[in-house]
C-alpha positions as CSV (number, residue, x, y, z in Angstrom):
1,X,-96.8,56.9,-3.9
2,X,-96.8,53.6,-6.4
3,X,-99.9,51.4,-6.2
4,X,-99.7,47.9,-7.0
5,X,-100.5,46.7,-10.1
6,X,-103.8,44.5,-10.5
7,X,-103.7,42.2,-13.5
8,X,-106.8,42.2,-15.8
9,X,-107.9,39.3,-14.7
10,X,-108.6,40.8,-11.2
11,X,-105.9,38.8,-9.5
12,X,-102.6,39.7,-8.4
13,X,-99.6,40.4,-11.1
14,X,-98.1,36.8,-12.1
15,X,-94.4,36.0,-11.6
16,X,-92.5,37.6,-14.2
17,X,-89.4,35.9,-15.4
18,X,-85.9,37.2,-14.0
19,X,-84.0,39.5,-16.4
20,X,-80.7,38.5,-17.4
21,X,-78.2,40.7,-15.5
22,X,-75.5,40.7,-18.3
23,X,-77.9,41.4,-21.2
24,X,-79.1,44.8,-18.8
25,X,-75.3,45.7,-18.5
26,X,-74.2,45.5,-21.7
27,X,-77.5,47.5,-22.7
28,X,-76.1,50.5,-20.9
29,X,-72.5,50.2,-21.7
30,X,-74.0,50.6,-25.2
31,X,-76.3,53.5,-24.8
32,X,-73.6,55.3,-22.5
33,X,-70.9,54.8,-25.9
34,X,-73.5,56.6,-28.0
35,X,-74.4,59.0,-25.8
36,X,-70.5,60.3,-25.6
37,X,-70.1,60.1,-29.3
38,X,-73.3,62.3,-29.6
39,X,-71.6,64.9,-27.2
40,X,-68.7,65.1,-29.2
41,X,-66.7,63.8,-26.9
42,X,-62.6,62.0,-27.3
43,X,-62.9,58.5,-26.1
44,X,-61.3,57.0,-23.5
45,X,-57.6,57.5,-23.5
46,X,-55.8,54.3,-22.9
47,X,-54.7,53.5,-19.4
48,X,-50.9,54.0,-18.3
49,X,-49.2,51.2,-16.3
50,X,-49.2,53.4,-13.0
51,X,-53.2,53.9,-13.3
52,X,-53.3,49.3,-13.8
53,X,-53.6,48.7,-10.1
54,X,-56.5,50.9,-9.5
55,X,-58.7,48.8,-12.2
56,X,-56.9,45.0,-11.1
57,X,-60.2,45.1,-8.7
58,X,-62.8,45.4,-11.7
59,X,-60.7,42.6,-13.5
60,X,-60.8,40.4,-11.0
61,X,-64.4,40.7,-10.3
62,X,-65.6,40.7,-14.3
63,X,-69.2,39.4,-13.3
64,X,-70.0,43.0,-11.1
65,X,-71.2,45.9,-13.1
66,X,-70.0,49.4,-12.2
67,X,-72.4,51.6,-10.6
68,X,-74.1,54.6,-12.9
69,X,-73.6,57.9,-11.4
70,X,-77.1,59.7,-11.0
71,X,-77.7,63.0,-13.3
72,X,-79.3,64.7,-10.4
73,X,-75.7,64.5,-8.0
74,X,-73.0,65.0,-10.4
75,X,-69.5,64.8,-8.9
76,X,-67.1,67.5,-8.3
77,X,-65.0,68.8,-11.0
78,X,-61.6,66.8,-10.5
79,X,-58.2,68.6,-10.6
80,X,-55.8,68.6,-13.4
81,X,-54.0,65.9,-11.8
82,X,-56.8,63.4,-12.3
83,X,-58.8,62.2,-14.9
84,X,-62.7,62.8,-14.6
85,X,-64.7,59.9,-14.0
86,X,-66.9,58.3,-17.0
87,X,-70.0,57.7,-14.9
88,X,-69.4,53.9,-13.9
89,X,-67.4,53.9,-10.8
90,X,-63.8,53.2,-12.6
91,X,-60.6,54.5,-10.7
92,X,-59.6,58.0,-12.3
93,X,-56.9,57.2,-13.9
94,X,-53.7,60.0,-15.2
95,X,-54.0,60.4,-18.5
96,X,-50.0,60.3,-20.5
97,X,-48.4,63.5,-21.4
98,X,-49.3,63.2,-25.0
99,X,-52.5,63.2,-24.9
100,X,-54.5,66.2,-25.0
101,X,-56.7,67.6,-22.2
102,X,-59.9,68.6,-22.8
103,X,-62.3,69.0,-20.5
104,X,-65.0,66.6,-20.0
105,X,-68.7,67.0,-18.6
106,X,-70.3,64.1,-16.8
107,X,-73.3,62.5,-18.7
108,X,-75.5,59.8,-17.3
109,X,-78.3,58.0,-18.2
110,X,-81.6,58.8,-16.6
111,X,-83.2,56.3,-15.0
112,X,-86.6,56.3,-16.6
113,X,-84.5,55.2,-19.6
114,X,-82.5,51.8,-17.9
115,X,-85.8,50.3,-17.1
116,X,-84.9,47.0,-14.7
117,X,-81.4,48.3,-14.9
118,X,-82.7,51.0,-12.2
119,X,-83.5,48.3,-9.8
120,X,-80.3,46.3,-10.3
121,X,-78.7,49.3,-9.5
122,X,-79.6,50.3,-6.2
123,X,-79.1,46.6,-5.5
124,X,-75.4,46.9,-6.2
125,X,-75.0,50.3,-4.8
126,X,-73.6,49.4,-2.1
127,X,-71.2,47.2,-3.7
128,X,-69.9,50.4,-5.7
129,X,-66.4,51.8,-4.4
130,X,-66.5,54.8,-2.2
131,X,-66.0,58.4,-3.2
132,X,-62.7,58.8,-1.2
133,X,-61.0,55.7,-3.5
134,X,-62.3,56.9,-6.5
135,X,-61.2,60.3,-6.0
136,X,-57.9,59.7,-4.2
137,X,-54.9,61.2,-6.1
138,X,-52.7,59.1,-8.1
139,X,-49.5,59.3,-6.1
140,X,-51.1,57.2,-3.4
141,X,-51.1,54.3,-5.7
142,X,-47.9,54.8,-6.9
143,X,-45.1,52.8,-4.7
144,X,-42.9,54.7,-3.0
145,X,-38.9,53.7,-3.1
146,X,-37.7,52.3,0.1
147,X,-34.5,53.6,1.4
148,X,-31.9,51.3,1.7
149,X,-30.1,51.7,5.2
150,X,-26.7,51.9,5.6
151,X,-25.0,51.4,9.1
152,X,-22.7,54.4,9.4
153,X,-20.1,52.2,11.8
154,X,-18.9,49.9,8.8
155,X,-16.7,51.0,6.3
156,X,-17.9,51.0,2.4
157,X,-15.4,48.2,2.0
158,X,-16.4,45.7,4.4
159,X,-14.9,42.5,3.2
160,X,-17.6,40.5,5.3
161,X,-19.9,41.2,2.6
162,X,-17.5,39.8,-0.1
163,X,-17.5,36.2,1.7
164,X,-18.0,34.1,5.0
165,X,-16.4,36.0,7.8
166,X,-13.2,34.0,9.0
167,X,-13.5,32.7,12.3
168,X,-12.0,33.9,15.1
169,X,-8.5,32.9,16.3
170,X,-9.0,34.0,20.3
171,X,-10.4,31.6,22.6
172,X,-13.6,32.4,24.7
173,X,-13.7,32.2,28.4
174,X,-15.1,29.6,29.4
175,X,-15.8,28.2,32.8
176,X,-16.8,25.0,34.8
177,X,-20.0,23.6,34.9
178,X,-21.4,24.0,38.3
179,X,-21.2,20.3,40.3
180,X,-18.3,19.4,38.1
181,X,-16.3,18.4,40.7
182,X,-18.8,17.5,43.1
183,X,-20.0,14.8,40.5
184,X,-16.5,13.4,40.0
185,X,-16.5,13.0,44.0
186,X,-19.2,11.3,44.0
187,X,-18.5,8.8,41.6
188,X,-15.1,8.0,43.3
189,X,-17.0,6.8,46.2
190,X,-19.2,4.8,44.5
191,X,-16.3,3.2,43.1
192,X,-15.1,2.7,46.4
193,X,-17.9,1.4,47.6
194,X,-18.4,-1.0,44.7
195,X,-14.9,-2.6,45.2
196,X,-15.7,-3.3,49.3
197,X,-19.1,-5.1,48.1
198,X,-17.2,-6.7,45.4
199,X,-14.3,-8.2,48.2
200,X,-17.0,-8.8,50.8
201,X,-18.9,-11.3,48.3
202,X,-15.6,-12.7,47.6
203,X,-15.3,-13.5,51.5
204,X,-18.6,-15.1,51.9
205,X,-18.2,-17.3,48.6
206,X,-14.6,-18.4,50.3
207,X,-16.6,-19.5,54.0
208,X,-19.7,-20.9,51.9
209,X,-17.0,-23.1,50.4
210,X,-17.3,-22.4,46.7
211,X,-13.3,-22.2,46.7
212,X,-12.8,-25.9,48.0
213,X,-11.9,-27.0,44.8
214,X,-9.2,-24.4,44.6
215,X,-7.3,-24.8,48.0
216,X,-8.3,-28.8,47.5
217,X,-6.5,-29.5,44.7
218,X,-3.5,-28.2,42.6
219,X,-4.4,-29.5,39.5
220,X,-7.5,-27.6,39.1
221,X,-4.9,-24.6,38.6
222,X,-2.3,-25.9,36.7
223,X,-2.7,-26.9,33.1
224,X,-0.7,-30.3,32.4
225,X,1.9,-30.1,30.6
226,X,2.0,-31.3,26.8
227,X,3.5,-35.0,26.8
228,X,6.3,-35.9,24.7
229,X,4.2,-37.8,22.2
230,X,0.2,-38.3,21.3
231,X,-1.2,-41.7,22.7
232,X,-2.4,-41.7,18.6
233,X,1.0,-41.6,17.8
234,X,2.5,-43.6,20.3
235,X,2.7,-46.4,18.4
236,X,4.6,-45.3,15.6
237,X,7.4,-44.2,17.3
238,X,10.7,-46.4,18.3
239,X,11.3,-43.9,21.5
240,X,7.7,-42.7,22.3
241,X,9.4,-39.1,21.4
242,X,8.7,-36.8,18.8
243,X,12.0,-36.5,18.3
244,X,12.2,-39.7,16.0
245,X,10.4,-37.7,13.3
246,X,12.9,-35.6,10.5
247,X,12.6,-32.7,9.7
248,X,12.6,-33.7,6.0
249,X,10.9,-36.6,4.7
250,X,10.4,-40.2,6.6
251,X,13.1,-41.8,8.3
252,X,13.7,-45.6,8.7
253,X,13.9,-45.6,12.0
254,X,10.2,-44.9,12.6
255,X,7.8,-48.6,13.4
256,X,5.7,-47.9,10.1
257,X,8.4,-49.6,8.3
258,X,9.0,-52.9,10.2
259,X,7.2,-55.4,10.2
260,X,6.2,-54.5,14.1
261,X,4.2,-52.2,12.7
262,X,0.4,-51.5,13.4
263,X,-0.4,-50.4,10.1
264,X,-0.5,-52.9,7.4
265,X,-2.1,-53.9,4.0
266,X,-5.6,-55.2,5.5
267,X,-8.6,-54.0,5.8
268,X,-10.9,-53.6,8.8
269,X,-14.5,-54.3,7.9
270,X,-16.4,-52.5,11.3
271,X,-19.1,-55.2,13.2
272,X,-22.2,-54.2,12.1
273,X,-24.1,-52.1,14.6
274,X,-27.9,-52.3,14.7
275,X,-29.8,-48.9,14.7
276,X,-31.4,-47.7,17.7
277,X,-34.5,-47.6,16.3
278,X,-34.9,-51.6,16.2
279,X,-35.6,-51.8,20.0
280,X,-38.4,-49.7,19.7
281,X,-40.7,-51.9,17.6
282,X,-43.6,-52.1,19.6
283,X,-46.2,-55.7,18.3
284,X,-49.1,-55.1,17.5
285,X,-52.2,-55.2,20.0
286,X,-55.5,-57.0,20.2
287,X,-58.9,-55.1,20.6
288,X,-59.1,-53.5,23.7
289,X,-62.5,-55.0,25.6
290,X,-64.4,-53.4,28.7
291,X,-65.1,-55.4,32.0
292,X,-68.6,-56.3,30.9
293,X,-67.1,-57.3,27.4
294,X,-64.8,-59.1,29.3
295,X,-67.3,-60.6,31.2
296,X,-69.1,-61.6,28.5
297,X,-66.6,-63.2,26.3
298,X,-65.7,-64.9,29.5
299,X,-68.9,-66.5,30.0
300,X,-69.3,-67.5,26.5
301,X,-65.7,-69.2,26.2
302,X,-66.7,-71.5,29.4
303,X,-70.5,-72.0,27.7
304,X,-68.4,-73.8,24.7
305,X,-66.0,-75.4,26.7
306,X,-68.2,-77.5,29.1
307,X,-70.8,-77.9,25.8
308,X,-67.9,-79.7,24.6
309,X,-66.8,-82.0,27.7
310,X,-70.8,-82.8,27.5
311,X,-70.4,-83.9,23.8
312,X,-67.3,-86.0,24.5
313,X,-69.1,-87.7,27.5
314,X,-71.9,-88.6,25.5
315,X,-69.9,-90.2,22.6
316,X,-68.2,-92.1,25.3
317,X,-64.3,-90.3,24.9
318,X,-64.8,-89.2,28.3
319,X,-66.0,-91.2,31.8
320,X,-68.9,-89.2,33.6
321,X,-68.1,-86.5,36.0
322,X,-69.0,-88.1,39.6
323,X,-71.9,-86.5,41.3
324,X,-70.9,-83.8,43.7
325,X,-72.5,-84.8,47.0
326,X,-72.6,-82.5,49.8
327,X,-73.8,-82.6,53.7
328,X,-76.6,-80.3,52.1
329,X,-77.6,-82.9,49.3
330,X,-76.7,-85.7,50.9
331,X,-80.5,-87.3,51.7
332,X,-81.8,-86.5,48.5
333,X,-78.8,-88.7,46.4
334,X,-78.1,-91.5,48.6
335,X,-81.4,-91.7,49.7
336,X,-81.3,-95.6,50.9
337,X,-77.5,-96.0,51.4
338,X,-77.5,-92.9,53.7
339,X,-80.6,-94.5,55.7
340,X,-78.9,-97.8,56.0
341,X,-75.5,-96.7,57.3
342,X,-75.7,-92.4,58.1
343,X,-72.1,-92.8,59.3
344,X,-70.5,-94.4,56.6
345,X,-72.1,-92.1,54.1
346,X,-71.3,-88.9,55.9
347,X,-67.4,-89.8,56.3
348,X,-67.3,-91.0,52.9
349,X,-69.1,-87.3,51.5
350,X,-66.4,-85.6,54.0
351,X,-63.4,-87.0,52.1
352,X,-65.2,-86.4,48.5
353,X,-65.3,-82.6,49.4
354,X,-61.8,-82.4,50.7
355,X,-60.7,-84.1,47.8
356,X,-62.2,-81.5,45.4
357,X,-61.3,-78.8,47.7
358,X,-57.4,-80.0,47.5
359,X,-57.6,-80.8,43.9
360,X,-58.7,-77.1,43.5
361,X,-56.3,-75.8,44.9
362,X,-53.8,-77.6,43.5
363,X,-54.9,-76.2,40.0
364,X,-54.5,-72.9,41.4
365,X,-51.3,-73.2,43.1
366,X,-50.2,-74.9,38.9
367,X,-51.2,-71.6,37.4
368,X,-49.5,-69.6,39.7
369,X,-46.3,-68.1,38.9
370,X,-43.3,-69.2,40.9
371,X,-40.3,-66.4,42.5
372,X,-38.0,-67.0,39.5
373,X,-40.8,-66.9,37.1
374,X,-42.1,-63.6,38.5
375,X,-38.7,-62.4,38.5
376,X,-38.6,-63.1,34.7
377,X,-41.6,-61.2,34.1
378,X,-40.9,-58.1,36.2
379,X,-37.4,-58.3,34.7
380,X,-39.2,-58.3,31.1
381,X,-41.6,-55.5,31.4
382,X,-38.7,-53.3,33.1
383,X,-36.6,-54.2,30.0
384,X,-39.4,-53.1,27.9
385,X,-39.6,-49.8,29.3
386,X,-36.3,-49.0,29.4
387,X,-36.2,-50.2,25.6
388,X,-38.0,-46.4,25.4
389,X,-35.5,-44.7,27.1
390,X,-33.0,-43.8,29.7
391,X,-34.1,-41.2,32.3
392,X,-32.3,-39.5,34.9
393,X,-33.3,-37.3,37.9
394,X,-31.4,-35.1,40.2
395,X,-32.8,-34.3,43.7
396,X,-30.9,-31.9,46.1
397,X,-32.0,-32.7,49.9
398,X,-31.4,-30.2,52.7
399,X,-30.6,-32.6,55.8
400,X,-30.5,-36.2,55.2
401,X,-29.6,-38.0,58.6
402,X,-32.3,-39.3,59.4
403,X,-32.6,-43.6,59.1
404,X,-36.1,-43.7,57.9
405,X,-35.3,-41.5,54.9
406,X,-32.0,-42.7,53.8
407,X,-33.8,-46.5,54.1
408,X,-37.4,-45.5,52.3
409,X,-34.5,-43.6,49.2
410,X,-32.7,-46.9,49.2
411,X,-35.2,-49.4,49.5
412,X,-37.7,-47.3,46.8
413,X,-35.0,-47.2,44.5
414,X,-34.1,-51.1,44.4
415,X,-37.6,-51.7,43.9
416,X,-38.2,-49.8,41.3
417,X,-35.1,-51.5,39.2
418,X,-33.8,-47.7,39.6
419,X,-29.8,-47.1,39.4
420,X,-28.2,-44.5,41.1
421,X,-25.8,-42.5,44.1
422,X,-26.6,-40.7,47.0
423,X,-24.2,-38.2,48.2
424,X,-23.8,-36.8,51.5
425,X,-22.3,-33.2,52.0
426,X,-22.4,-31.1,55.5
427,X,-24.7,-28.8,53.5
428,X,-26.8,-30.7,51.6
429,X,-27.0,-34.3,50.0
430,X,-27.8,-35.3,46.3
431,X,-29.4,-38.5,44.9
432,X,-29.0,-39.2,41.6
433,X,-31.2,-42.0,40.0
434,X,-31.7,-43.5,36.4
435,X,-33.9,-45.8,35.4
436,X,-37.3,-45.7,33.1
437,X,-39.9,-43.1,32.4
438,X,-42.6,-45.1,34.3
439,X,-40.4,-46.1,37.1
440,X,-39.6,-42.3,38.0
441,X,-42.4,-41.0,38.3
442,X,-43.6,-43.5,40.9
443,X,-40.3,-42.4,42.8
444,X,-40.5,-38.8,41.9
445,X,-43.9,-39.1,44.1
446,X,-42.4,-40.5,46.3
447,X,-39.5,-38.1,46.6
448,X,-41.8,-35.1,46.3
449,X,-45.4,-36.2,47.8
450,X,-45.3,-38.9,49.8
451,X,-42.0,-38.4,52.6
452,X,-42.5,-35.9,55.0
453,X,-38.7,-34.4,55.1
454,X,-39.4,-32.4,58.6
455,X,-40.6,-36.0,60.4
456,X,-37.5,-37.6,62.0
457,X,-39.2,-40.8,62.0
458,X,-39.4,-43.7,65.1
459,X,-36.4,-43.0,67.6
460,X,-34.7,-46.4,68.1
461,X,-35.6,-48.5,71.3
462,X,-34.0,-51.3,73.5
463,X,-36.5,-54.2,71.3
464,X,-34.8,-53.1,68.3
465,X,-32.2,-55.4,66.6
466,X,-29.2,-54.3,68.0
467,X,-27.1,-55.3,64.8
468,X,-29.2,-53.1,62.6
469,X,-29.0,-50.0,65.1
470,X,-26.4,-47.4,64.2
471,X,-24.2,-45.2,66.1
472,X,-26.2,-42.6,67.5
473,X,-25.8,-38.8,65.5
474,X,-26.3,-35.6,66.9
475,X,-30.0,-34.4,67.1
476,X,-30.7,-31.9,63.9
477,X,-34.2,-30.0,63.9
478,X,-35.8,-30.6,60.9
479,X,-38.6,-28.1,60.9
480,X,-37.3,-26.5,57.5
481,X,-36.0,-29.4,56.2
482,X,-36.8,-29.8,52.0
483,X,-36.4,-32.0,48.9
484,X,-36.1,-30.1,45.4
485,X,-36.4,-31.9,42.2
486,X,-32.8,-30.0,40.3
487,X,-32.7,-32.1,37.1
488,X,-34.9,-34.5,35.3
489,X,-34.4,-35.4,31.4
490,X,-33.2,-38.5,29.2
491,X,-30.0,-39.3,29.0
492,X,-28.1,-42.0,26.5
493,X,-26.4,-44.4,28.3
494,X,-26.7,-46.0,32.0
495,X,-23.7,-44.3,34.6
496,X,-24.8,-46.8,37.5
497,X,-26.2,-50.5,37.7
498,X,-30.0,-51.3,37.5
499,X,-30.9,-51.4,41.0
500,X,-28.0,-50.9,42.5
501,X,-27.7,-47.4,44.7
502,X,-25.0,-46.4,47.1
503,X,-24.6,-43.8,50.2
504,X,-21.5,-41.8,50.0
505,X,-20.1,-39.3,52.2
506,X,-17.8,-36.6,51.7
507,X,-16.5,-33.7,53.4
508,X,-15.2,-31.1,50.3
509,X,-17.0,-30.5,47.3
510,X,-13.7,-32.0,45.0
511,X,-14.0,-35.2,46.8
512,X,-17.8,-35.2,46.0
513,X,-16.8,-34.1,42.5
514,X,-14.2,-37.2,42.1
515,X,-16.3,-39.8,43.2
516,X,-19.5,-38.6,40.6
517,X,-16.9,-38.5,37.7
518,X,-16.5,-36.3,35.1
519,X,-19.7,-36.8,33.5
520,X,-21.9,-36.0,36.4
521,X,-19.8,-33.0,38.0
522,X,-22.2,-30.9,36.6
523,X,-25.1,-32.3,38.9
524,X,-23.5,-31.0,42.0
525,X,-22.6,-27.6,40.8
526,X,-26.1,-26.9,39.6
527,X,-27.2,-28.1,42.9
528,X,-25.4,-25.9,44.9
529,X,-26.5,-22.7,43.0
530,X,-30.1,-24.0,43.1
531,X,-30.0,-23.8,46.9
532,X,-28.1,-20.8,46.9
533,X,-30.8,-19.3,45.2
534,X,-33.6,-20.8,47.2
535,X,-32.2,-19.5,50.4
C-alpha cells in the first residue's frame, strides 16, 4: 500500500508542475524504436492502401497517444492473415506480398521505466480502441462490390435508356368531374334570375318616372341632322350650301371675293377687358379699437370739441350758450323774476325745454339716413360681397304646399338680395338660389335650422284678406316631410336676377328640365338620385 509523501519540511508535498504530455509521448516512441532495433527486429513495413482506413482514426486525432500494451498480458499470437500489433494500439494492418514474414514477439516497456507516462496512461486507457477492432480481420475493412441489379422483364436493348421515352399516342380515360353538370344548372338559373331582377328594376324606374324624358320628347332620341352649311361659314357662301365650294381651288362665286364680303383688310383691335382680379382690391383698414377704447376716444374727442366752443366764446367769435333752465332749477336762476310773476316764468321755461327738446330731435332726425339712402348703402355692401364671389345652393324639398313655406322661401330670398327658381314637381320641389357667401349662409339657416318642414303653418280664417287667400289644396300630412341641402359651391356668372325668385310648376321632369335651361339640368337630376338614395 503507498504512503503519502511528507516533504522535509514537515508539511505536505507542494504542487508540482504539470508534465508536458507530448514531450512524455515522444519519450516512449523513442525508447520503444531502440528497444526493437536492440531485438533485432525488421521495422515497420509500410502500410498498403487497403490497411489506410483502419489508421484515418489516429490521423485525425494526432494530439491522442496510443495506448502501451502491458508486458504482463501480452496478446494472442495473430494469424498469418494479420499483422502483429507493435504495442501502441495501431490497426493490424496486411503486410504486401513482397515483403517477407517473419515472426515478431511483442515487447513493451515496463512501467517502472515510463515514469509519469504510467499515469497518463491509465488515464487514456479507456480512450484506447477495443480488442475486437484491433484484431478484426482485414476483409471487414475492405469494401465489398455491390451488385448491380438488372430487371429480368426488359430486354438488353432497351431503347428508353438511350433517350427520353416518346410519349404515348393513346388517349387516357378520362371521366367527368362529379357536379359538372349540376354546377352548369345552377348557374343557368342564376342567370335567369339575374335577367328577371334586371327587367323588374327596369319597371320601377319606368313608374318612378325616370323615362319621362324619353316618352316626353323625340328629340332626346334622335340626333339632328347635320345642316347644309356651318353658321361659321354661313356667311361666305352665296347659297348657304356647301355645294358652292370646288372641288379644286376657289371659285368666284364664293362672297369672299365681293365686296359684300365680311372679311376684309382691317384689323380688329379687341376692347380691353379688365382682369378679374381688380374687383377684389380690398382698402386698407384703420386700427381696430375695443368698446372701452371706443369709449375713450369718444370722451376725449367731445373734451376738445366743447374746450374749443369755450375758447371761441371767450374771444368773442361765438354768443354765449343761454342758460338751460328747468322746472327743477327754476328758483335758484330766476330767483326775483320767478317771485314776481311764477306764471309767466314757468310758461316761458316750458317753451325753452320744448324748444331744445325739438331742436334735438331735429339733429337726430338730420343724421339719419333716409329710404333711398339706406337703399344705397345696403345696395353697396351687397355689391361688395358679391365683388368676392358668386355662390350657388341647391336644396331638394320633399312636399312644398304649404303657404307659410313657399312665402318665408320667397320673402327670405328677396331680402337677402338672393336670385333664384323654385320648382315644383308631384315628387319633390327644388329651389335654386345665388347670391353671396355671407348672404347664404343666413338663408342656408334658414333653410336648414330655422323652418320646421312637418308644421303646416296657420290654416286660413274668414278675417283673412280674401284677395290674398288661395284656392284651397288637398290636405297632405307632413309628418316626414324634409329639406336637404344637394349642392352648394361658387359658380362664375349670375343665371337669375338679384333678388328676383320665381315659383314654377311642372308636371314631367323634361318640362322641369326646359324651363332650368341647359346649364342647370344637371341640378334636378342630381336631386332626384339624392332622394332616391335617401329613401
Amino acid at each position: 500500500m503507498s504512503q503519502k509523501r511528507v516533504h522535509p519540511g514537515g508539511g505536505p508535498d507542494p504542487k508540482r508542475p504539470r508534465p508536458d504530455l507530448s514531450k512524455s509521448i515522444e519519450e516512449a516512441r523513442r525508447r520503444a524504436q531502440e528497444a526493437f532495433k536492440k531485438s533485432g527486429l525488421l521495422a515497420r513495413p509500410p502500410q498498403t492502401p487497403a490497411a489506410a482506413p483502419s489508421s484515418s482514426a489516429a490521423a485525425a486525432a494526432p494530439s491522442r497517444p496510443p495506448p502501451v500494451a502491458p508486458p504482463a498480458a501480452p496478446p494472442a499470437p495473430p494469424p498469418a492473415a494479420q499483422r502483429p500489433s507493435t504495442g501502441f494500439g495501431r490497426a493490424n494492418m496486411r503486410p504486401p506480398p513482397s515483403a517477407t514474414r517473419i515472426e515478431e514477439k511483442p515487447t513493451g516497456i515496463h512501467p517502472l521505466l515510463m515514469g509519469e507516462a504510467a499515469r497518463i496512461q491509465e488515464r487514456l486507457r479507456a480512450l484506447a480502441p477495443k480488442i475486437a477492432a484491433s484484431t478484426a480481420p482485414a476483409e471487414d475493412n475492405e469494401e465489398t462490390p455491390v451488385k448491380e441489379k438488372v430487371n429480368p422483364y426488359l430486354s438488353a436493348n432497351d431503347p428508353s435508356e438511350a433517350g427520353p421515352r416518346q410519349k404515348s399516342m393513346k388517349r387516357a380515360l378520362q371521366f367527368h368531374r362529379p357536379g359538372r353538370y349540376i354546377m352548369a344548372a345552377e348557374q343557368a338559373r342564376r342567370d335567369e334570375q339575374m335577367e328577371q331582377l334586371k327587367q323588374r328594376i327596369e319597371e320601377r324606374a319606368r313608374r318612378a318616372g325616370l323615362q319621362d324624358e324619353l316618352l316626353d320628347d323625340e328629340r332626346t332620341i334622335r340626333r339632328e341632322e347635320p345642316p347644309e352649311a356651318e353658321w361659321w361659314d354661313v356667311g361666305l357662301l352665296r347659297h348657304k350650301s356647301y355645294s358652292d365650294v370646288p372641288d379644286e381651288g376657289v371659285s368666284d362665286d364664293m362672297l369672299i371675293h365681293v365686296a359684300e364680303s365680311p372679311i376684309d383688310h382691317l384689323v380688329q383691335h379687341p376692347i380691353p377687358i379688365p382682369a378679374p382680379t381688380s374687383k377684389l382690391y380690398v382698402a386698407e383698414r384703420g386700427v381696430m379699437l375695443t368698446k372701452e377704447e371706443m369709449k375713450k376716444m369718444r370722451k376725449q374727442r367731445r373734451a376738445a370739441e366743447q374746450q374749443d366752443k369755450r375758447d371761441r366764446i371767450k374771444m368773442g367769435l361765438l354768443p354765449p350758450d343761454p342758460p338751460k333752465v328747468k322746472l327743477s332749477n327754476l328758483m335758484r336762476v330766476l330767483s326775483s323774476e320767478a317771485v314776481a310773476d311764477p306764471t309767466k316764468v314757468e310758461a316761458r321755461v316750458r317753451r325753452e325745454v320744448a324748444a331744445r327738446r325739438e331742436a334735438h330731435e331735429r339733429a337726430n332726425a338730420e343724421r339719419m339716413l333716409t329710404d333711398e339712402e339706406r337703399r344705397e348703402r345696403r345696395h353697396y355692401k351687397t355689391s361688395v360681397e358679391e365683388d368676392k364671389g358668386i355662390w350657388c345652393q341647391v336644396y331638394r324639398i320633399r312636399h312644398l304646399v304649404s303657404p307659410s313655406h313657399r312665402f318665408k322661401v320667397r320673402k327670405n330670398a328677396q331680402q337677402h338680395h338672393l336670385g333664384g327658381i323654385v320648382v315644383t314637381h308631384p315628387d319633390f320641389s327644388l329651389v335654386v338660389v345665388e347670391g353671396s357667401a355671407k348672404a347664404l349662409k343666413a338663408y342656408k339657416r334658414l333653410m336648414l335650422v330655422r323652418i320646421d318642414w312637418t308644421d303646416p303653418g296657420r290654416p286660413k280664417t274668414e278675417f283673412d284678406d280674401p284677395s290674398t287667400v288661395r284656392v284651397e289644396e288637398p290636405e297632405m300630412d307632413l309628418y316626414d316631410n324634409t329639406c336637404d341641402l344637394v349642392f352648394e359651391g361658387p359658380v362664375r356668372d349670375r343665371s337669375f336676377g338679384a333678388a328676383t325668385i320665381r315659383i314654377e310648376e311642372v308636371p314631367t321632369d323634361s318640362k322641369a328640365k326646359e324651363i332650368l335651361g341647359p346649364n342647370l339640368a344637371g341640378y334636378w337630376d342630381v336631386a332626384k338620385r339624392s332622394g332616391t338614395s335617401i329613401d
